[in-house]
KOLDOTI-963352 format. One record per residue: x, y, z of N, C-alpha, C in turn; residue number from 1. Coordinates in Angstrom, 3 decimals, decimal comma, always signed. Each point is the difference from the previous one (the first is absolute). Example, Ala and Ser with C-alpha at 12.3 -4.5 7.8 and 13.67 -1.06 7.14 Angstrom:
2
node n.X->+13,190&n.Y->-5,690&n.Z->+7,800&ca.X->-0,890&ca.Y->+1,190&ca.Z->+0,000&c.X->+0,900&c.Y->+1,200&c.Z->+0,000&resi->1
node n.X->-0,350&n.Y->+1,050&n.Z->-0,720&ca.X->+0,820&ca.Y->+1,190&ca.Z->+0,060&c.X->-0,770&c.Y->+1,090&c.Z->+0,730&resi->2
% end
This chain:
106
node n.X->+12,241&n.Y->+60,981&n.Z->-19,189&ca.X->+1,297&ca.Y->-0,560&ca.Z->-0,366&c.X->+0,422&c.Y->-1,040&c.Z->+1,038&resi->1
node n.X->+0,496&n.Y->-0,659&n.Z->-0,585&ca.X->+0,834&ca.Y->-1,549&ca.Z->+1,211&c.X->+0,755&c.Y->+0,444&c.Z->+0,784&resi->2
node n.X->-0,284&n.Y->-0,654&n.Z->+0,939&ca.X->+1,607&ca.Y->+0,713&ca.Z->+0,965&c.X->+0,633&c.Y->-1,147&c.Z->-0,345&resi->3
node n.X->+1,486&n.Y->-0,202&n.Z->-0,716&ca.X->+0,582&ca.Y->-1,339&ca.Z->-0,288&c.X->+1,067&c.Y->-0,116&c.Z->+1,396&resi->4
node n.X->+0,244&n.Y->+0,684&n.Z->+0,539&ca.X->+1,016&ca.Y->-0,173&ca.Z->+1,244&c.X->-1,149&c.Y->-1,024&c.Z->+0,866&resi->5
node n.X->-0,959&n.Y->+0,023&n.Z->+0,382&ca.X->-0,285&ca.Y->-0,514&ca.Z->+0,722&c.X->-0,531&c.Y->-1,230&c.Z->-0,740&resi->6
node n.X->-0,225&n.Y->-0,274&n.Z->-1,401&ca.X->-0,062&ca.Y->-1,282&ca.Z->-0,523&c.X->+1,112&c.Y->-0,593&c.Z->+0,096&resi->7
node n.X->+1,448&n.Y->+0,754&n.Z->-0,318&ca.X->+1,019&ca.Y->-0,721&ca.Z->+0,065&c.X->+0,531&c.Y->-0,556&c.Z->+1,317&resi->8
node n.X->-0,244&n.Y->+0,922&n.Z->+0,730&ca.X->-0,153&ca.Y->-0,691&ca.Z->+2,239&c.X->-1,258&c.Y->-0,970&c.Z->-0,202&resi->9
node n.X->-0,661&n.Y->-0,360&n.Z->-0,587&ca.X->-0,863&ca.Y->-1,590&ca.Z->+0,230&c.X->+1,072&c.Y->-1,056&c.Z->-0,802&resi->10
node n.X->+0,264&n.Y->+0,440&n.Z->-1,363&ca.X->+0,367&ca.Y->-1,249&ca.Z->-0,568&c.X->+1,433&c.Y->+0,061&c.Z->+0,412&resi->11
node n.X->+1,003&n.Y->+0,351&n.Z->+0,677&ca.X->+1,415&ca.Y->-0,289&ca.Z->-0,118&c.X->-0,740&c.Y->-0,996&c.Z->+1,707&resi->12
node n.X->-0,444&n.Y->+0,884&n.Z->+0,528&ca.X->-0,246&ca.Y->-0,822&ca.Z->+1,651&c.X->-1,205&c.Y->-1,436&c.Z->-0,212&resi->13
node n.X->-0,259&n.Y->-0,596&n.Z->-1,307&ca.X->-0,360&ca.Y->-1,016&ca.Z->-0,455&c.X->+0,752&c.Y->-1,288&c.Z->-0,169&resi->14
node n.X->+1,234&n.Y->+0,431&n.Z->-0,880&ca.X->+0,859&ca.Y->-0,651&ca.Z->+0,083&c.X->+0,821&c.Y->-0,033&c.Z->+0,883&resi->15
node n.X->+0,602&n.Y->+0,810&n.Z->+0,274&ca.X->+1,615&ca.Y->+0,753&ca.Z->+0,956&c.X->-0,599&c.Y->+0,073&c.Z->+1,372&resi->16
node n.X->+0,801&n.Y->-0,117&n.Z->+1,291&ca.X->+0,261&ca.Y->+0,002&ca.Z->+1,011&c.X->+1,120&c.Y->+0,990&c.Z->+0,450&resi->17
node n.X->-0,051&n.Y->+1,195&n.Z->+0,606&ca.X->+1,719&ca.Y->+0,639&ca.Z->+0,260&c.X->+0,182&c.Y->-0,449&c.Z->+1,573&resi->18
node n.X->-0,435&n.Y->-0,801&n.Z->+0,501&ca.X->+0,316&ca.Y->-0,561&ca.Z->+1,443&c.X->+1,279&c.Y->-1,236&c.Z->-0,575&resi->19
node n.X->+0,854&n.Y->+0,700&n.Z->+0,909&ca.X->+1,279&ca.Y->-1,250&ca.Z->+0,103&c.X->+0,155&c.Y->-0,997&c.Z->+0,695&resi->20
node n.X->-1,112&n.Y->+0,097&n.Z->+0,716&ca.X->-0,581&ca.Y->-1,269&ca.Z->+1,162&c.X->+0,318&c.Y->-0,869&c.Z->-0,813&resi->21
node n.X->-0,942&n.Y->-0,464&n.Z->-1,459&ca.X->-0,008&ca.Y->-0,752&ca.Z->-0,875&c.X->+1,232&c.Y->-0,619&c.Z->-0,887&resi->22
node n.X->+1,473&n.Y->+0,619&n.Z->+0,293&ca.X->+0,698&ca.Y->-0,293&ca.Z->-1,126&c.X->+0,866&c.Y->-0,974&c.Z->-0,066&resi->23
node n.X->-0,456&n.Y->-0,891&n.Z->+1,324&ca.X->+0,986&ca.Y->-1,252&ca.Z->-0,514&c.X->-1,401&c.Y->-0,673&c.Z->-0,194&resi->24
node n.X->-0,962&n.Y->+0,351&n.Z->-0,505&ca.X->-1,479&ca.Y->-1,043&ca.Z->-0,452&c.X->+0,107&c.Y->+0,415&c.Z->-1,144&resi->25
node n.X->-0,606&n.Y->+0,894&n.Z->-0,253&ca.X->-0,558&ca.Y->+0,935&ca.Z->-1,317&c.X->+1,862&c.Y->+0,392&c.Z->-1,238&resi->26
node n.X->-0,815&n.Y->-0,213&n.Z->-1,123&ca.X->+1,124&ca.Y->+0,163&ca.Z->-1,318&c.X->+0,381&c.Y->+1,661&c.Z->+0,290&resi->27
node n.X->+0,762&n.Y->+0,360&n.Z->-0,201&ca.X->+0,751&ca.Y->+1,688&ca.Z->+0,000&c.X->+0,199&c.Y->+0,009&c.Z->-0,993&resi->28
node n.X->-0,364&n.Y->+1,754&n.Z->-0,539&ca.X->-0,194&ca.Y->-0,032&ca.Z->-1,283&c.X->+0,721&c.Y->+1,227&c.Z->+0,415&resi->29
node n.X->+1,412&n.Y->+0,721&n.Z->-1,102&ca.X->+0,495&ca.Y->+1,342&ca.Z->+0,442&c.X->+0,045&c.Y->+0,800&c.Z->-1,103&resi->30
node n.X->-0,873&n.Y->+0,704&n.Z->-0,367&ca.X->-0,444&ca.Y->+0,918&ca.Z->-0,910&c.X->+0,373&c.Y->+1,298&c.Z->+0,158&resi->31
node n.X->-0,240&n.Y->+1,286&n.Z->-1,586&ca.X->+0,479&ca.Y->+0,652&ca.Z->+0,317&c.X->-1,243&c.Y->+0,963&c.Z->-0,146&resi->32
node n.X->-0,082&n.Y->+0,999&n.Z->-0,271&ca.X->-1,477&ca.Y->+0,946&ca.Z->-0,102&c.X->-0,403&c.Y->+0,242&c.Z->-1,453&resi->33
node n.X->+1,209&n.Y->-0,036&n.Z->-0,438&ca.X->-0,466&ca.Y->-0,246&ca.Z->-1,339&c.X->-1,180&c.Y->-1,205&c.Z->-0,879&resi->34
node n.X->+0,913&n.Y->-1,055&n.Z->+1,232&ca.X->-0,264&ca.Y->-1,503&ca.Z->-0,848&c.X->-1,505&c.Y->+0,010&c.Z->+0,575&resi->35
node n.X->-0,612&n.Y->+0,245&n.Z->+1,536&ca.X->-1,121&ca.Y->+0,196&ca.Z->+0,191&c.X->-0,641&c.Y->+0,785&c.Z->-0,897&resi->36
node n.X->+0,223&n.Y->+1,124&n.Z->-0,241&ca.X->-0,504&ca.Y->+1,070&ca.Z->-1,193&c.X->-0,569&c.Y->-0,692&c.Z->-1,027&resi->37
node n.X->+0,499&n.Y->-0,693&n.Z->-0,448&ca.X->+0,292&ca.Y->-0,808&ca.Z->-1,107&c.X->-1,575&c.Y->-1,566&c.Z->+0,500&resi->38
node n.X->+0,513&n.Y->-0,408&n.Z->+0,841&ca.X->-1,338&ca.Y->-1,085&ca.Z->+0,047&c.X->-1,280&c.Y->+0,851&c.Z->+0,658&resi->39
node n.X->+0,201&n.Y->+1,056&n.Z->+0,439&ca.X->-1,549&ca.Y->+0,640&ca.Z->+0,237&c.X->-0,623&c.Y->+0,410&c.Z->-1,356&resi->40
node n.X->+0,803&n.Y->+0,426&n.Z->-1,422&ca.X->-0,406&ca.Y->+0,290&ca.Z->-1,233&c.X->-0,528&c.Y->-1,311&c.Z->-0,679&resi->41
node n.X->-0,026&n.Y->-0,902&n.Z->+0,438&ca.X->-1,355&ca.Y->-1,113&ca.Z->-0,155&c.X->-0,998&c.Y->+0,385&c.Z->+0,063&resi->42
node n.X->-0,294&n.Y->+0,430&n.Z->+0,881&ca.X->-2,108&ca.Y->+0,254&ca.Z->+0,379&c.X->-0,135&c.Y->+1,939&c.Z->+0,041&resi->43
node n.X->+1,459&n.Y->+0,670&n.Z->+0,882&ca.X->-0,626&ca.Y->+1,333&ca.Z->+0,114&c.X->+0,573&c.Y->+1,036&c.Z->-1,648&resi->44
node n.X->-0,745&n.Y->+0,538&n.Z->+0,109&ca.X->+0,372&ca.Y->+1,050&ca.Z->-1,674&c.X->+1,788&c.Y->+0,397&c.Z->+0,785&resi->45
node n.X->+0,744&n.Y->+0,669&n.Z->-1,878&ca.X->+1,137&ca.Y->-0,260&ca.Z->+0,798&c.X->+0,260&c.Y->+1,887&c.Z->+0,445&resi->46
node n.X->-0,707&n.Y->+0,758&n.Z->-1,081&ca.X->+0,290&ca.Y->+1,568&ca.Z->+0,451&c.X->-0,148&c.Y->+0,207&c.Z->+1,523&resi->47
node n.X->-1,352&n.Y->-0,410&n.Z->+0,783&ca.X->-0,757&ca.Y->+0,502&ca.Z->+0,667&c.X->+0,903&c.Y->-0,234&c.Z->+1,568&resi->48
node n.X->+0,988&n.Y->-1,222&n.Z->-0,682&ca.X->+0,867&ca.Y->-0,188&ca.Z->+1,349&c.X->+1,758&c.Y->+0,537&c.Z->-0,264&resi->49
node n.X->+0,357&n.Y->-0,110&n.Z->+0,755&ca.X->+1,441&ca.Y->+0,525&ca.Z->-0,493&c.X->+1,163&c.Y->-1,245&c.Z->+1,722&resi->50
node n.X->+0,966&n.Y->+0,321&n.Z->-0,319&ca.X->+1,125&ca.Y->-0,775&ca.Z->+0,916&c.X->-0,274&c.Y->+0,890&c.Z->+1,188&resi->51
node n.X->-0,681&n.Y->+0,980&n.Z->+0,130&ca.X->+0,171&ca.Y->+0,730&ca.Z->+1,716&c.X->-1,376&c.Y->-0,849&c.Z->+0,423&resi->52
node n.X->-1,032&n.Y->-0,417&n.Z->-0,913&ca.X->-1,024&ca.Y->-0,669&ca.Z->+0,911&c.X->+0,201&c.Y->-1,000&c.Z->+0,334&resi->53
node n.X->+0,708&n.Y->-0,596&n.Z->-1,047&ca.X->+0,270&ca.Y->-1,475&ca.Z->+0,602&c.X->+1,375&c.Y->-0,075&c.Z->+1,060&resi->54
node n.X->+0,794&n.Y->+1,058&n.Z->+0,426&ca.X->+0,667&ca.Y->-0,176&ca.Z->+1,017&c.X->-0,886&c.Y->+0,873&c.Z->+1,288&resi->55
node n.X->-1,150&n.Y->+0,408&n.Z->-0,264&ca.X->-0,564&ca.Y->+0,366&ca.Z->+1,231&c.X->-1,206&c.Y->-0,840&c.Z->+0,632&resi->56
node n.X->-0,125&n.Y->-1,017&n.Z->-1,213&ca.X->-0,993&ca.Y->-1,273&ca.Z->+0,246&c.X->+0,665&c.Y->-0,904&c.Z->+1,027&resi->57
node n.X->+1,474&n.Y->-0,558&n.Z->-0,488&ca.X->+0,510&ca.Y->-0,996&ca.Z->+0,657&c.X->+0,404&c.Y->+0,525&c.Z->+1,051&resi->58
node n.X->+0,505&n.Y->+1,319&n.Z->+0,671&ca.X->+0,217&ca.Y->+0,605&ca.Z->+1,402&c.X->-0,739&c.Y->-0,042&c.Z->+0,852&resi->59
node n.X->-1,438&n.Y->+0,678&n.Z->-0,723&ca.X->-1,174&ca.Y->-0,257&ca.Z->+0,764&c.X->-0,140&c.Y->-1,467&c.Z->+0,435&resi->60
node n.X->+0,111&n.Y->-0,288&n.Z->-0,841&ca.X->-0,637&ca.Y->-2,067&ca.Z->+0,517&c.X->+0,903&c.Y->-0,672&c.Z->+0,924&resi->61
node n.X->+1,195&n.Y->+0,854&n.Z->-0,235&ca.X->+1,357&ca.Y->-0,712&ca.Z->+1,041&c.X->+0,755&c.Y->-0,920&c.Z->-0,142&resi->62
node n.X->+0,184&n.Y->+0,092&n.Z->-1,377&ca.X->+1,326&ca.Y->-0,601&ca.Z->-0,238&c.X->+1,349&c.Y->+0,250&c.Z->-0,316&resi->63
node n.X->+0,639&n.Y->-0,531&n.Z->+0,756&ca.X->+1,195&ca.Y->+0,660&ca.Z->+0,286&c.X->+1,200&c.Y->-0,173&c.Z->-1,283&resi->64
node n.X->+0,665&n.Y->+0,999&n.Z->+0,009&ca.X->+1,519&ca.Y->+0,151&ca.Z->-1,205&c.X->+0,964&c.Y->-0,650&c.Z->+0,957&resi->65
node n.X->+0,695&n.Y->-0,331&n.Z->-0,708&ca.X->+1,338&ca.Y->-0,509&ca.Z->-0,078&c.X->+0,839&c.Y->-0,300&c.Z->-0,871&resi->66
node n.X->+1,084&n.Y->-0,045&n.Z->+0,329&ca.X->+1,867&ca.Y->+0,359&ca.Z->-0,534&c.X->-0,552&c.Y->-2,291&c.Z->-0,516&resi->67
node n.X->+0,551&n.Y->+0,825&n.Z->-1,604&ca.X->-0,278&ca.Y->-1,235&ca.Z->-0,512&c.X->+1,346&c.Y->-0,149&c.Z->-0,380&resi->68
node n.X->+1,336&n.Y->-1,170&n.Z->-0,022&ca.X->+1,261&ca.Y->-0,156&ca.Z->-0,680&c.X->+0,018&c.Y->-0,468&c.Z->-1,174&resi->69
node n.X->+0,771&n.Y->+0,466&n.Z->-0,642&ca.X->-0,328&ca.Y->-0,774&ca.Z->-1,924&c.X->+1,416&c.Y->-0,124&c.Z->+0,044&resi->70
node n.X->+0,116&n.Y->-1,590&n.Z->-0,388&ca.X->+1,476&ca.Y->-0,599&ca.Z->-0,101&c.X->+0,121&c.Y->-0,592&c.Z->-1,708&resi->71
node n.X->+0,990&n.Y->-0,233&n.Z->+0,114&ca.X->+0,345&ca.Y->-0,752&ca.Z->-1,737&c.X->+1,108&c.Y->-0,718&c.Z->+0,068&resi->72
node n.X->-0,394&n.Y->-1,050&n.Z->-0,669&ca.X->+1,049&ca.Y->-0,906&ca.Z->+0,148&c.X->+1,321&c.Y->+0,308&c.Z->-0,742&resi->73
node n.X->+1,303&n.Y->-0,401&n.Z->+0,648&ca.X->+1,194&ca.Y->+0,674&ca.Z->-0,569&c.X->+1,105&c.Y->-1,780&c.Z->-0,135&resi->74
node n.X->+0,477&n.Y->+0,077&n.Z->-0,990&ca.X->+0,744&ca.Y->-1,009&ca.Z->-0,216&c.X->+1,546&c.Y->+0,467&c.Z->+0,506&resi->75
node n.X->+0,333&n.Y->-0,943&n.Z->+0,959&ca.X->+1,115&ca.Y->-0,270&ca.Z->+0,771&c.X->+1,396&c.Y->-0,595&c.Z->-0,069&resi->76
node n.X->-0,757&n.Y->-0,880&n.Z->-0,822&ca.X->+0,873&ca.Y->-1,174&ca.Z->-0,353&c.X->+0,119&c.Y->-0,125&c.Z->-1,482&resi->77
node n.X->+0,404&n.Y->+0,038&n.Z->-1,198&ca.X->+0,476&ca.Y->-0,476&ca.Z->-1,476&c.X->-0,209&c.Y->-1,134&c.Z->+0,130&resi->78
node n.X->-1,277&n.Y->-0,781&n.Z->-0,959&ca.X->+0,045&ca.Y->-1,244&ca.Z->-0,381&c.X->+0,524&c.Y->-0,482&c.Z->-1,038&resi->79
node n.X->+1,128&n.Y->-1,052&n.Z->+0,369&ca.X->+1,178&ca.Y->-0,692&ca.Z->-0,785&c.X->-0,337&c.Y->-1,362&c.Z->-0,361&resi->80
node n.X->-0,126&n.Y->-0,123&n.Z->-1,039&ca.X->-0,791&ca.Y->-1,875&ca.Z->-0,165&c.X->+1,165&c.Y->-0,774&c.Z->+0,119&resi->81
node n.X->+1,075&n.Y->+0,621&n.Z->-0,584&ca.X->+1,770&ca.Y->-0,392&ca.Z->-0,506&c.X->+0,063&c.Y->+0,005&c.Z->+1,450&resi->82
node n.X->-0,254&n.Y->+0,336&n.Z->+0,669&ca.X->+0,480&ca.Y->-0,134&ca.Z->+1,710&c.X->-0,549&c.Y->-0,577&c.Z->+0,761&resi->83
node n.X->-1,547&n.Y->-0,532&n.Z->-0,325&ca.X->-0,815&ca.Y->-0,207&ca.Z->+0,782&c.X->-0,602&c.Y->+0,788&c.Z->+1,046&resi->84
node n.X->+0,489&n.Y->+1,058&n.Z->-0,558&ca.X->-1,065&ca.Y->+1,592&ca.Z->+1,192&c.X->-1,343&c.Y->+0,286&c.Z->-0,016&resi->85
node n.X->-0,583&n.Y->-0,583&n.Z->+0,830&ca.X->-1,480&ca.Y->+0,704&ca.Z->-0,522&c.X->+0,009&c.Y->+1,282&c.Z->+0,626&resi->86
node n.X->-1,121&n.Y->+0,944&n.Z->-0,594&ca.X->+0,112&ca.Y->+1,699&ca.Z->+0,181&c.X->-0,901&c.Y->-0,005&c.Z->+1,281&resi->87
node n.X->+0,486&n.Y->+0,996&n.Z->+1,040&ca.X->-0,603&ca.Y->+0,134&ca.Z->+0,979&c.X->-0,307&c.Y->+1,728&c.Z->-0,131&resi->88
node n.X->-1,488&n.Y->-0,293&n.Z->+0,897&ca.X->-0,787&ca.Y->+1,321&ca.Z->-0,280&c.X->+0,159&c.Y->+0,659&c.Z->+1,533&resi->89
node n.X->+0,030&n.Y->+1,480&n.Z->+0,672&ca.X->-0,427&ca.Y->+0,551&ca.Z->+1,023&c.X->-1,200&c.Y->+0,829&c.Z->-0,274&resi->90
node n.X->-0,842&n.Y->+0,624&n.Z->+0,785&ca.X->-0,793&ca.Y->+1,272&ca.Z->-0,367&c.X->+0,515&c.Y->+0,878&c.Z->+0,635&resi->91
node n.X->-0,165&n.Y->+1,124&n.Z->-0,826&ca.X->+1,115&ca.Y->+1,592&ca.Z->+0,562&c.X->-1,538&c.Y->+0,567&c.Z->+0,078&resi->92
node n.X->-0,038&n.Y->+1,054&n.Z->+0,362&ca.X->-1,171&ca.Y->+0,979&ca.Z->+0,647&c.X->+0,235&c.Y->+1,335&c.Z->-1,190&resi->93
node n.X->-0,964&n.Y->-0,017&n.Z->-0,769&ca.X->+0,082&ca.Y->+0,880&ca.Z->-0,834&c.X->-1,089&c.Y->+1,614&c.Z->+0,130&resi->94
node n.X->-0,932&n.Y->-0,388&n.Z->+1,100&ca.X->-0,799&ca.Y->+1,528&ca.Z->+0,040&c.X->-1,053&c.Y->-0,495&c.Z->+1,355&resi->95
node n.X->-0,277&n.Y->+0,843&n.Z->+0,392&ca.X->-1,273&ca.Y->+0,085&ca.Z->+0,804&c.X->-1,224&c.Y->+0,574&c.Z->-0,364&resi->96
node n.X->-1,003&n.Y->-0,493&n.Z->+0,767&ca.X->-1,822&ca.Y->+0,826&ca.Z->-0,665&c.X->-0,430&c.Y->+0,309&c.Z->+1,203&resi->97
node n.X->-0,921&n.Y->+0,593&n.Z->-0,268&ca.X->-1,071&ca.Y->-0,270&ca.Z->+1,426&c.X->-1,058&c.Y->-0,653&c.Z->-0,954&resi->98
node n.X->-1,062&n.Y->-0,732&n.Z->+0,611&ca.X->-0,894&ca.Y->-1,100&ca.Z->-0,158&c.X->-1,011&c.Y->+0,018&c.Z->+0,623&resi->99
node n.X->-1,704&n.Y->-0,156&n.Z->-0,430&ca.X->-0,858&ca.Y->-0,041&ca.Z->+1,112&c.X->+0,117&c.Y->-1,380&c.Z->+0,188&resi->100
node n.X->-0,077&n.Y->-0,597&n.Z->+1,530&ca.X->-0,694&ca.Y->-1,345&ca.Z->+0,024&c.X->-1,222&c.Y->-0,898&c.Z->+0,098&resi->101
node n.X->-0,329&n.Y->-0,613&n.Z->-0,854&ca.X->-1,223&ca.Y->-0,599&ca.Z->+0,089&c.X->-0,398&c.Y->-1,479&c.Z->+0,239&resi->102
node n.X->-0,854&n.Y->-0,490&n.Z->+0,653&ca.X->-0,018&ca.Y->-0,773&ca.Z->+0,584&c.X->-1,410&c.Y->-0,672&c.Z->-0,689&resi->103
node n.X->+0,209&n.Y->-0,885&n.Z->-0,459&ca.X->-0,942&ca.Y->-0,571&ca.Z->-0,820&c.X->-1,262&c.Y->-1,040&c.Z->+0,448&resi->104
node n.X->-1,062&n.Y->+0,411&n.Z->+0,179&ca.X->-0,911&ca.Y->-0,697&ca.Z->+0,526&c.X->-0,243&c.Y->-1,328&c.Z->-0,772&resi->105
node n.X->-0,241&n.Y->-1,244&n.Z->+1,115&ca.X->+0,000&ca.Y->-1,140&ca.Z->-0,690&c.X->-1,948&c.Y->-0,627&c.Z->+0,295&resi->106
% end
């Protein structure tokens, strides 16, 4: 039988980098374990893996989580044409994640 954990530690460390040395070079990519889950079911079968391997793949390899902010834009201002108002937007902070980060080999 395959060991797919350790196929999936070649191909994520193919693309991906979890060194932050790199991150004002390299694209950041902030994913969640799912969404990895989800692009390893390209090549590996999908029973044989489940979301605890693929969060014990990316630990192992060392890439680090982090507090991701999810904002949305909130209208501030009423746009009035009769007034000449144009509508002004803020972003309010609507939830937090945690996120692996990945660092995208170029």
């Amino acid at each position: 039988m395959e060991d797919y954990k350790v196929i999936m530690k070649e191909l994520v460390l193919k693309y991906y980098d979890p060194s932050d040395l790199l991150k004002n070079v390299l694209p950041i990519y902030e994913v969640t374990t799912s969404e990895m889950m989800n692009w390893f079911r390209g090549v590996v079968p999908k029973h044989p893996i489940d979301e605890h391997d693929v969060f014990d793949v990316l630990k192992e390899c060392g890439f680090p989580l982090v507090q991701k902010i999810i904002y949305e834009k909130v209208c501030i201002v009423e746009e009035d044409k009769e007034e000449g108002i144009q509508a002004e937007y803020d972003e309010e902070e609507v939830g937090r994640v945690l996120v692996w980060n990945l660092y995208e080999k170029l």
